[in-house]
Biotite code that builds the C-alpha atoms (Angstrom):
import biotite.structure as struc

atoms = struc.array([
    struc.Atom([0.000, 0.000, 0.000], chain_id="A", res_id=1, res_name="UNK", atom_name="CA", element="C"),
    struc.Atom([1.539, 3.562, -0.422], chain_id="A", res_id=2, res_name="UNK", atom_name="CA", element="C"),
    struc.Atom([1.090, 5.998, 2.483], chain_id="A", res_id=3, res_name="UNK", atom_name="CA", element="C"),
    struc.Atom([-1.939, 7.932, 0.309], chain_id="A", res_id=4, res_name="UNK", atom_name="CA", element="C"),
    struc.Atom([-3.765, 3.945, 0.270], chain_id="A", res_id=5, res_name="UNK", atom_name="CA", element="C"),
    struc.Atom([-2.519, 3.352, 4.388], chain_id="A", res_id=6, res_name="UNK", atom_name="CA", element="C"),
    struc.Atom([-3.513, 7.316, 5.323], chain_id="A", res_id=7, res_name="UNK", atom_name="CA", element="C"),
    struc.Atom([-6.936, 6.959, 3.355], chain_id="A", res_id=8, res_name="UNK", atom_name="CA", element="C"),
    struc.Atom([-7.451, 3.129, 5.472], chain_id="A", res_id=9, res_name="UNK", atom_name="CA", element="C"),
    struc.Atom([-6.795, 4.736, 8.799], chain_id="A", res_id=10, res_name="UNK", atom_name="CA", element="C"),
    struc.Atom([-9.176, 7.687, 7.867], chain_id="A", res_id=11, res_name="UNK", atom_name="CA", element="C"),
    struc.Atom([-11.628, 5.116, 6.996], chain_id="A", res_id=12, res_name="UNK", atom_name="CA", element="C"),
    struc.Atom([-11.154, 2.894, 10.185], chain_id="A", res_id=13, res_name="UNK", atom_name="CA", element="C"),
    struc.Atom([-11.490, 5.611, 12.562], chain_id="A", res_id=14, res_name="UNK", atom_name="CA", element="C"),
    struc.Atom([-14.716, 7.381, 11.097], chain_id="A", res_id=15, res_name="UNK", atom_name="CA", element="C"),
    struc.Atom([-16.218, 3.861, 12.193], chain_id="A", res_id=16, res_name="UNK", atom_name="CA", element="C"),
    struc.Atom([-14.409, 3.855, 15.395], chain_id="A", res_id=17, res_name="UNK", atom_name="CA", element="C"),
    struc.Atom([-12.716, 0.349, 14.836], chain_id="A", res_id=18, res_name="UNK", atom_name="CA", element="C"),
    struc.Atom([-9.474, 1.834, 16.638], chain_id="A", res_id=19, res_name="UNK", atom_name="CA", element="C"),
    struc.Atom([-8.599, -1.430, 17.302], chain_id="A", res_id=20, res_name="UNK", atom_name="CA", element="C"),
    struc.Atom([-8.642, -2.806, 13.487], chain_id="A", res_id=21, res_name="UNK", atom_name="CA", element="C"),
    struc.Atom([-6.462, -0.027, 13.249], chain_id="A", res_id=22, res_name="UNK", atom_name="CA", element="C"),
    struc.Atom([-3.505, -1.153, 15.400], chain_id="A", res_id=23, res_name="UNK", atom_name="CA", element="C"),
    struc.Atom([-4.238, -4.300, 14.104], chain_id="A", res_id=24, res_name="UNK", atom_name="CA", element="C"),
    struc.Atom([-4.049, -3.597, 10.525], chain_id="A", res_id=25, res_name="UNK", atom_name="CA", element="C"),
    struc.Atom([-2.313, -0.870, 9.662], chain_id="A", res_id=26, res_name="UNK", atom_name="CA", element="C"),
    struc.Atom([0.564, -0.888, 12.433], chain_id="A", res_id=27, res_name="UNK", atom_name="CA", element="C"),
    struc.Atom([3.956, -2.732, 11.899], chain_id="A", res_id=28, res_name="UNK", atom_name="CA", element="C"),
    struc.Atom([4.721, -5.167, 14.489], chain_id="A", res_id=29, res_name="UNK", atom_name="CA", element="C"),
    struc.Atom([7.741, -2.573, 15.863], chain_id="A", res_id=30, res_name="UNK", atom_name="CA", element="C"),
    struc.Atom([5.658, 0.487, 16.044], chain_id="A", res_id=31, res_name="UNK", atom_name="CA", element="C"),
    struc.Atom([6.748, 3.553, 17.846], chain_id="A", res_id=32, res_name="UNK", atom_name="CA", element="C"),
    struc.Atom([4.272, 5.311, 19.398], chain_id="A", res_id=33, res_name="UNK", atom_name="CA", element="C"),
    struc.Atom([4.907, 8.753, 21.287], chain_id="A", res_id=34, res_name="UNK", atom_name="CA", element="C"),
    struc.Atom([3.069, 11.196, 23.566], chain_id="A", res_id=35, res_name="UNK", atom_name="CA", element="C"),
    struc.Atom([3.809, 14.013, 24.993], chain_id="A", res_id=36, res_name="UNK", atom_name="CA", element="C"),
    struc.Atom([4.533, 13.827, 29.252], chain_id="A", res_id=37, res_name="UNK", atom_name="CA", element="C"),
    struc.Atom([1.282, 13.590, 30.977], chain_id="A", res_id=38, res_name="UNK", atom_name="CA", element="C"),
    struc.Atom([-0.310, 13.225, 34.204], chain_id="A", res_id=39, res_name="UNK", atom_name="CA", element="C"),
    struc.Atom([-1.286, 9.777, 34.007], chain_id="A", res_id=40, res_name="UNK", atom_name="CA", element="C"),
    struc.Atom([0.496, 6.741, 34.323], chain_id="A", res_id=41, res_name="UNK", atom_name="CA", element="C"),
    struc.Atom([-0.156, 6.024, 30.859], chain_id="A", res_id=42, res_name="UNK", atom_name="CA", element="C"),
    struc.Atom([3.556, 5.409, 28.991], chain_id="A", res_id=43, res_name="UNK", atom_name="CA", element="C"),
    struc.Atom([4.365, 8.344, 26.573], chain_id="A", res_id=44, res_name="UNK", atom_name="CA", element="C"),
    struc.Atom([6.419, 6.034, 24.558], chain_id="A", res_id=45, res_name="UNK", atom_name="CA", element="C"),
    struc.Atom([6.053, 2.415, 23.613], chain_id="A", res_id=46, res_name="UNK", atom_name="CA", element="C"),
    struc.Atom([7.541, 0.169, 21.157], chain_id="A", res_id=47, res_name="UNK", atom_name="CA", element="C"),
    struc.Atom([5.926, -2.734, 19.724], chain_id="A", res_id=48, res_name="UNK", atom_name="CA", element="C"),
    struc.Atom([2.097, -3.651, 19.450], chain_id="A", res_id=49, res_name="UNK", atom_name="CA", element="C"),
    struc.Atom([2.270, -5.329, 22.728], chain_id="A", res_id=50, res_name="UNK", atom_name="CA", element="C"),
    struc.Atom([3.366, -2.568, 24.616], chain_id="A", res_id=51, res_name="UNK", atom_name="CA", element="C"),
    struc.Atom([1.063, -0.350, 22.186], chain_id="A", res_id=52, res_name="UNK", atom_name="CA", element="C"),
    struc.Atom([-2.022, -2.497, 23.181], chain_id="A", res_id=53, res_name="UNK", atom_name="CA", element="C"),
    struc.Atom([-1.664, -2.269, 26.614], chain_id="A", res_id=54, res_name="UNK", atom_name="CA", element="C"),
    struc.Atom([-1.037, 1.646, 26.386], chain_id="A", res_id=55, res_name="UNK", atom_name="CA", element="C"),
    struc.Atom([-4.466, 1.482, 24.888], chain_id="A", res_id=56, res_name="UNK", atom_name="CA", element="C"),
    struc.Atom([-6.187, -0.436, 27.682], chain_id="A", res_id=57, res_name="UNK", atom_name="CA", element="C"),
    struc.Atom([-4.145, 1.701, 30.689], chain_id="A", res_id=58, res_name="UNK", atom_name="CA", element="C"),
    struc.Atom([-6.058, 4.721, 28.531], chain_id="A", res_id=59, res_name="UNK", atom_name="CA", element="C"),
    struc.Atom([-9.293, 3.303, 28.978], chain_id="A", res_id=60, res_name="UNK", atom_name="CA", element="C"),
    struc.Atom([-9.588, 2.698, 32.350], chain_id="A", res_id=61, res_name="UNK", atom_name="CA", element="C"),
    struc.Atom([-8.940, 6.429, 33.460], chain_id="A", res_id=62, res_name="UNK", atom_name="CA", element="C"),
    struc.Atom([-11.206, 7.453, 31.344], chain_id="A", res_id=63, res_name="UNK", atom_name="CA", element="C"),
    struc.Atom([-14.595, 7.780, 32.696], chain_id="A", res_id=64, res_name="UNK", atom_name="CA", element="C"),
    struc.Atom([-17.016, 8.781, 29.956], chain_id="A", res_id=65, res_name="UNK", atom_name="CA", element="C"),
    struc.Atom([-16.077, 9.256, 25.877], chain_id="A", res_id=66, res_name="UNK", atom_name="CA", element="C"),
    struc.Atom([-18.528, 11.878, 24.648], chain_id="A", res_id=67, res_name="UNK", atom_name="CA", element="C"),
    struc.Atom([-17.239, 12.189, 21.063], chain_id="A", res_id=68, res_name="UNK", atom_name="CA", element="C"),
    struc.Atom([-14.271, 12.799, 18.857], chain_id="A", res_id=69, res_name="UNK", atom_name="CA", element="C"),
    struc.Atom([-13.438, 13.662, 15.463], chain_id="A", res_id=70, res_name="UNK", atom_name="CA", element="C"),
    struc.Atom([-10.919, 13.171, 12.690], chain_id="A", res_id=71, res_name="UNK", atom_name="CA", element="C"),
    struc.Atom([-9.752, 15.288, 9.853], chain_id="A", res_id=72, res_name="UNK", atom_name="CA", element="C"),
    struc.Atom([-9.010, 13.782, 6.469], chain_id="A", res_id=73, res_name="UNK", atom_name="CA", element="C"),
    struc.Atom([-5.265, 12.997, 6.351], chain_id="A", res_id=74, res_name="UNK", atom_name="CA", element="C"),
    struc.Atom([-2.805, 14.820, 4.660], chain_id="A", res_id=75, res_name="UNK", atom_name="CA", element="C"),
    struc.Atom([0.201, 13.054, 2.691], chain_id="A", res_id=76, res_name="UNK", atom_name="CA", element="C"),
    struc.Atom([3.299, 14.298, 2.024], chain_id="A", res_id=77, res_name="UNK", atom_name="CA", element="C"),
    struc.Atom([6.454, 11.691, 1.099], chain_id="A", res_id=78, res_name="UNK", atom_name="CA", element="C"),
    struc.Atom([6.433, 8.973, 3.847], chain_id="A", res_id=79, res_name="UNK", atom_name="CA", element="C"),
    struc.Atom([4.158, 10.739, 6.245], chain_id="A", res_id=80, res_name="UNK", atom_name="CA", element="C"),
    struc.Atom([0.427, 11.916, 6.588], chain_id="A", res_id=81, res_name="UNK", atom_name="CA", element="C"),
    struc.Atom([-1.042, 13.977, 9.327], chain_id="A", res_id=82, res_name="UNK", atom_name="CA", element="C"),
    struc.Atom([-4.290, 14.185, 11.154], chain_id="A", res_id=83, res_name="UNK", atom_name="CA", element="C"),
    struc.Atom([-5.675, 16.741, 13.127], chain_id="A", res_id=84, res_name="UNK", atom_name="CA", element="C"),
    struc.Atom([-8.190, 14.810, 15.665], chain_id="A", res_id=85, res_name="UNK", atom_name="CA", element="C"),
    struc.Atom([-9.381, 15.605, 19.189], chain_id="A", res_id=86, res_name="UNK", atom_name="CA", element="C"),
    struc.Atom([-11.911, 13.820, 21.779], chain_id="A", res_id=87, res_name="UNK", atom_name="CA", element="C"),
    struc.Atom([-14.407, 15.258, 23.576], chain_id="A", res_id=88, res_name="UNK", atom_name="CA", element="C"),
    struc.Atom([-13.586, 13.378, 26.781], chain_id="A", res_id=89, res_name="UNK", atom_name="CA", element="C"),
    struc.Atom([-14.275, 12.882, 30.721], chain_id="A", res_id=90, res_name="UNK", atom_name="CA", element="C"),
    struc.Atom([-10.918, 11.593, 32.533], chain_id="A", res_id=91, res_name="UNK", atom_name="CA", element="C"),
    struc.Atom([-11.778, 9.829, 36.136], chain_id="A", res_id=92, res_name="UNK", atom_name="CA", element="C"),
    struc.Atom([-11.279, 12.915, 38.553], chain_id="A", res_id=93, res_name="UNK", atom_name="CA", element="C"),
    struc.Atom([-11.619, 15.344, 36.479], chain_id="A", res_id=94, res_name="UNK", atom_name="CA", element="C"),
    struc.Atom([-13.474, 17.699, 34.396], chain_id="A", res_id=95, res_name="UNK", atom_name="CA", element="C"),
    struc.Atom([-14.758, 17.179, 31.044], chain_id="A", res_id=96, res_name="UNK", atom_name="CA", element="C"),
    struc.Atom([-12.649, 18.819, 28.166], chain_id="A", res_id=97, res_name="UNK", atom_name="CA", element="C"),
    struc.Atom([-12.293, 18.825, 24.485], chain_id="A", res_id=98, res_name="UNK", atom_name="CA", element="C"),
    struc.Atom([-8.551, 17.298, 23.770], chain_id="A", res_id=99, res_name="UNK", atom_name="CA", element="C"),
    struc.Atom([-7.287, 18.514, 20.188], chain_id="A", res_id=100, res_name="UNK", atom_name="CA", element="C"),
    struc.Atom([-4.284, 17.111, 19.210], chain_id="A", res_id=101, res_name="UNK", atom_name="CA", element="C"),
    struc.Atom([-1.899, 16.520, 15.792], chain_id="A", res_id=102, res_name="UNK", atom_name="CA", element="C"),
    struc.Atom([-1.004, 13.132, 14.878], chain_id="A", res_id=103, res_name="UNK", atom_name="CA", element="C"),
    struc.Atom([2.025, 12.393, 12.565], chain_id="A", res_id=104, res_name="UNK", atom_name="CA", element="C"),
    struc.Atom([2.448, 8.866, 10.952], chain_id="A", res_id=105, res_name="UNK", atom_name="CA", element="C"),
    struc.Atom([5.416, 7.464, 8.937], chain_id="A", res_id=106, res_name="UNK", atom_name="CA", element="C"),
    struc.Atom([4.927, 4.694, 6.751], chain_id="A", res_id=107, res_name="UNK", atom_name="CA", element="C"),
    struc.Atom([6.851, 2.088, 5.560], chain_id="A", res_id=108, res_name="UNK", atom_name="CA", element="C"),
    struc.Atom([6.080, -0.788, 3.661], chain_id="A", res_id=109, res_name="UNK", atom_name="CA", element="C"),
    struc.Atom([2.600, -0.040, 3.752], chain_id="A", res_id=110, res_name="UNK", atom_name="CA", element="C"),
    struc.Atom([2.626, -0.324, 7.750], chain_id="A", res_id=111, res_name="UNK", atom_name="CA", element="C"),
    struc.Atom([2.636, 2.271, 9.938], chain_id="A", res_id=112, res_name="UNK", atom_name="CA", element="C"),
    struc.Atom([6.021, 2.061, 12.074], chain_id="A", res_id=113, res_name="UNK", atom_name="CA", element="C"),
    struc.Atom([5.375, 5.530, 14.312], chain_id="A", res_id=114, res_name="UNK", atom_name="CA", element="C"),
    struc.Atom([3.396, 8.155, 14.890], chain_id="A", res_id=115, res_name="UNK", atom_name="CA", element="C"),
    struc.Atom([3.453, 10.990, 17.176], chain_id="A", res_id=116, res_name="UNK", atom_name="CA", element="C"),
    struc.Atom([1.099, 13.037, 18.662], chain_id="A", res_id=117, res_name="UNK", atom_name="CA", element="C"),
    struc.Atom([1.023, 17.138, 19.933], chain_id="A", res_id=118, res_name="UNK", atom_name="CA", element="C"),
    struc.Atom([-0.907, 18.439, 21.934], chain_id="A", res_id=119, res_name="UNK", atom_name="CA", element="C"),
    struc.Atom([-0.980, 20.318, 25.130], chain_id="A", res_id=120, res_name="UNK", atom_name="CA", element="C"),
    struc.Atom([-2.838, 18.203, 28.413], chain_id="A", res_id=121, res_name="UNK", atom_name="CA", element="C"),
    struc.Atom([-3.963, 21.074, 30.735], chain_id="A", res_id=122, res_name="UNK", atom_name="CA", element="C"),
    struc.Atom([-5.539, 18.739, 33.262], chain_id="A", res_id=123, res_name="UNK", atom_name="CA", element="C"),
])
Protein backbone atom coordinates (compact mmCIF):
# COMPACT_ATOMS: atom_id res chain seq x y z
CA UNK A 1 0.00 0.00 0.00
CA UNK A 2 1.54 3.56 -0.42
CA UNK A 3 1.09 6.00 2.48
CA UNK A 4 -1.94 7.93 0.31
CA UNK A 5 -3.76 3.95 0.27
CA UNK A 6 -2.52 3.35 4.39
CA UNK A 7 -3.51 7.32 5.32
CA UNK A 8 -6.94 6.96 3.35
CA UNK A 9 -7.45 3.13 5.47
CA UNK A 10 -6.80 4.74 8.80
CA UNK A 11 -9.18 7.69 7.87
CA UNK A 12 -11.63 5.12 7.00
CA UNK A 13 -11.15 2.89 10.18
CA UNK A 14 -11.49 5.61 12.56
CA UNK A 15 -14.72 7.38 11.10
CA UNK A 16 -16.22 3.86 12.19
CA UNK A 17 -14.41 3.86 15.39
CA UNK A 18 -12.72 0.35 14.84
CA UNK A 19 -9.47 1.83 16.64
CA UNK A 20 -8.60 -1.43 17.30
CA UNK A 21 -8.64 -2.81 13.49
CA UNK A 22 -6.46 -0.03 13.25
CA UNK A 23 -3.50 -1.15 15.40
CA UNK A 24 -4.24 -4.30 14.10
CA UNK A 25 -4.05 -3.60 10.52
CA UNK A 26 -2.31 -0.87 9.66
CA UNK A 27 0.56 -0.89 12.43
CA UNK A 28 3.96 -2.73 11.90
CA UNK A 29 4.72 -5.17 14.49
CA UNK A 30 7.74 -2.57 15.86
CA UNK A 31 5.66 0.49 16.04
CA UNK A 32 6.75 3.55 17.85
CA UNK A 33 4.27 5.31 19.40
CA UNK A 34 4.91 8.75 21.29
CA UNK A 35 3.07 11.20 23.57
CA UNK A 36 3.81 14.01 24.99
CA UNK A 37 4.53 13.83 29.25
CA UNK A 38 1.28 13.59 30.98
CA UNK A 39 -0.31 13.22 34.20
CA UNK A 40 -1.29 9.78 34.01
CA UNK A 41 0.50 6.74 34.32
CA UNK A 42 -0.16 6.02 30.86
CA UNK A 43 3.56 5.41 28.99
CA UNK A 44 4.37 8.34 26.57
CA UNK A 45 6.42 6.03 24.56
CA UNK A 46 6.05 2.42 23.61
CA UNK A 47 7.54 0.17 21.16
CA UNK A 48 5.93 -2.73 19.72
CA UNK A 49 2.10 -3.65 19.45
CA UNK A 50 2.27 -5.33 22.73
CA UNK A 51 3.37 -2.57 24.62
CA UNK A 52 1.06 -0.35 22.19
CA UNK A 53 -2.02 -2.50 23.18
CA UNK A 54 -1.66 -2.27 26.61
CA UNK A 55 -1.04 1.65 26.39
CA UNK A 56 -4.47 1.48 24.89
CA UNK A 57 -6.19 -0.44 27.68
CA UNK A 58 -4.15 1.70 30.69
CA UNK A 59 -6.06 4.72 28.53
CA UNK A 60 -9.29 3.30 28.98
CA UNK A 61 -9.59 2.70 32.35
CA UNK A 62 -8.94 6.43 33.46
CA UNK A 63 -11.21 7.45 31.34
CA UNK A 64 -14.60 7.78 32.70
CA UNK A 65 -17.02 8.78 29.96
CA UNK A 66 -16.08 9.26 25.88
CA UNK A 67 -18.53 11.88 24.65
CA UNK A 68 -17.24 12.19 21.06
CA UNK A 69 -14.27 12.80 18.86
CA UNK A 70 -13.44 13.66 15.46
CA UNK A 71 -10.92 13.17 12.69
CA UNK A 72 -9.75 15.29 9.85
CA UNK A 73 -9.01 13.78 6.47
CA UNK A 74 -5.27 13.00 6.35
CA UNK A 75 -2.81 14.82 4.66
CA UNK A 76 0.20 13.05 2.69
CA UNK A 77 3.30 14.30 2.02
CA UNK A 78 6.45 11.69 1.10
CA UNK A 79 6.43 8.97 3.85
CA UNK A 80 4.16 10.74 6.24
CA UNK A 81 0.43 11.92 6.59
CA UNK A 82 -1.04 13.98 9.33
CA UNK A 83 -4.29 14.19 11.15
CA UNK A 84 -5.67 16.74 13.13
CA UNK A 85 -8.19 14.81 15.66
CA UNK A 86 -9.38 15.61 19.19
CA UNK A 87 -11.91 13.82 21.78
CA UNK A 88 -14.41 15.26 23.58
CA UNK A 89 -13.59 13.38 26.78
CA UNK A 90 -14.28 12.88 30.72
CA UNK A 91 -10.92 11.59 32.53
CA UNK A 92 -11.78 9.83 36.14
CA UNK A 93 -11.28 12.92 38.55
CA UNK A 94 -11.62 15.34 36.48
CA UNK A 95 -13.47 17.70 34.40
CA UNK A 96 -14.76 17.18 31.04
CA UNK A 97 -12.65 18.82 28.17
CA UNK A 98 -12.29 18.82 24.49
CA UNK A 99 -8.55 17.30 23.77
CA UNK A 100 -7.29 18.51 20.19
CA UNK A 101 -4.28 17.11 19.21
CA UNK A 102 -1.90 16.52 15.79
CA UNK A 103 -1.00 13.13 14.88
CA UNK A 104 2.02 12.39 12.57
CA UNK A 105 2.45 8.87 10.95
CA UNK A 106 5.42 7.46 8.94
CA UNK A 107 4.93 4.69 6.75
CA UNK A 108 6.85 2.09 5.56
CA UNK A 109 6.08 -0.79 3.66
CA UNK A 110 2.60 -0.04 3.75
CA UNK A 111 2.63 -0.32 7.75
CA UNK A 112 2.64 2.27 9.94
CA UNK A 113 6.02 2.06 12.07
CA UNK A 114 5.38 5.53 14.31
CA UNK A 115 3.40 8.15 14.89
CA UNK A 116 3.45 10.99 17.18
CA UNK A 117 1.10 13.04 18.66
CA UNK A 118 1.02 17.14 19.93
CA UNK A 119 -0.91 18.44 21.93
CA UNK A 120 -0.98 20.32 25.13
CA UNK A 121 -2.84 18.20 28.41
CA UNK A 122 -3.96 21.07 30.73
CA UNK A 123 -5.54 18.74 33.26
Amino acid sequence: MTTQEVANRYFELVQKGENKKVIDEMYSENIVSIEPENFSDVPFIVNGKEEYHQKELKFYQIVEQMHGGYCNEPIVMGDFFICIMGMDVTMKGKKRKMKDEIGVFEVENGKIVKEQFFYKDSN
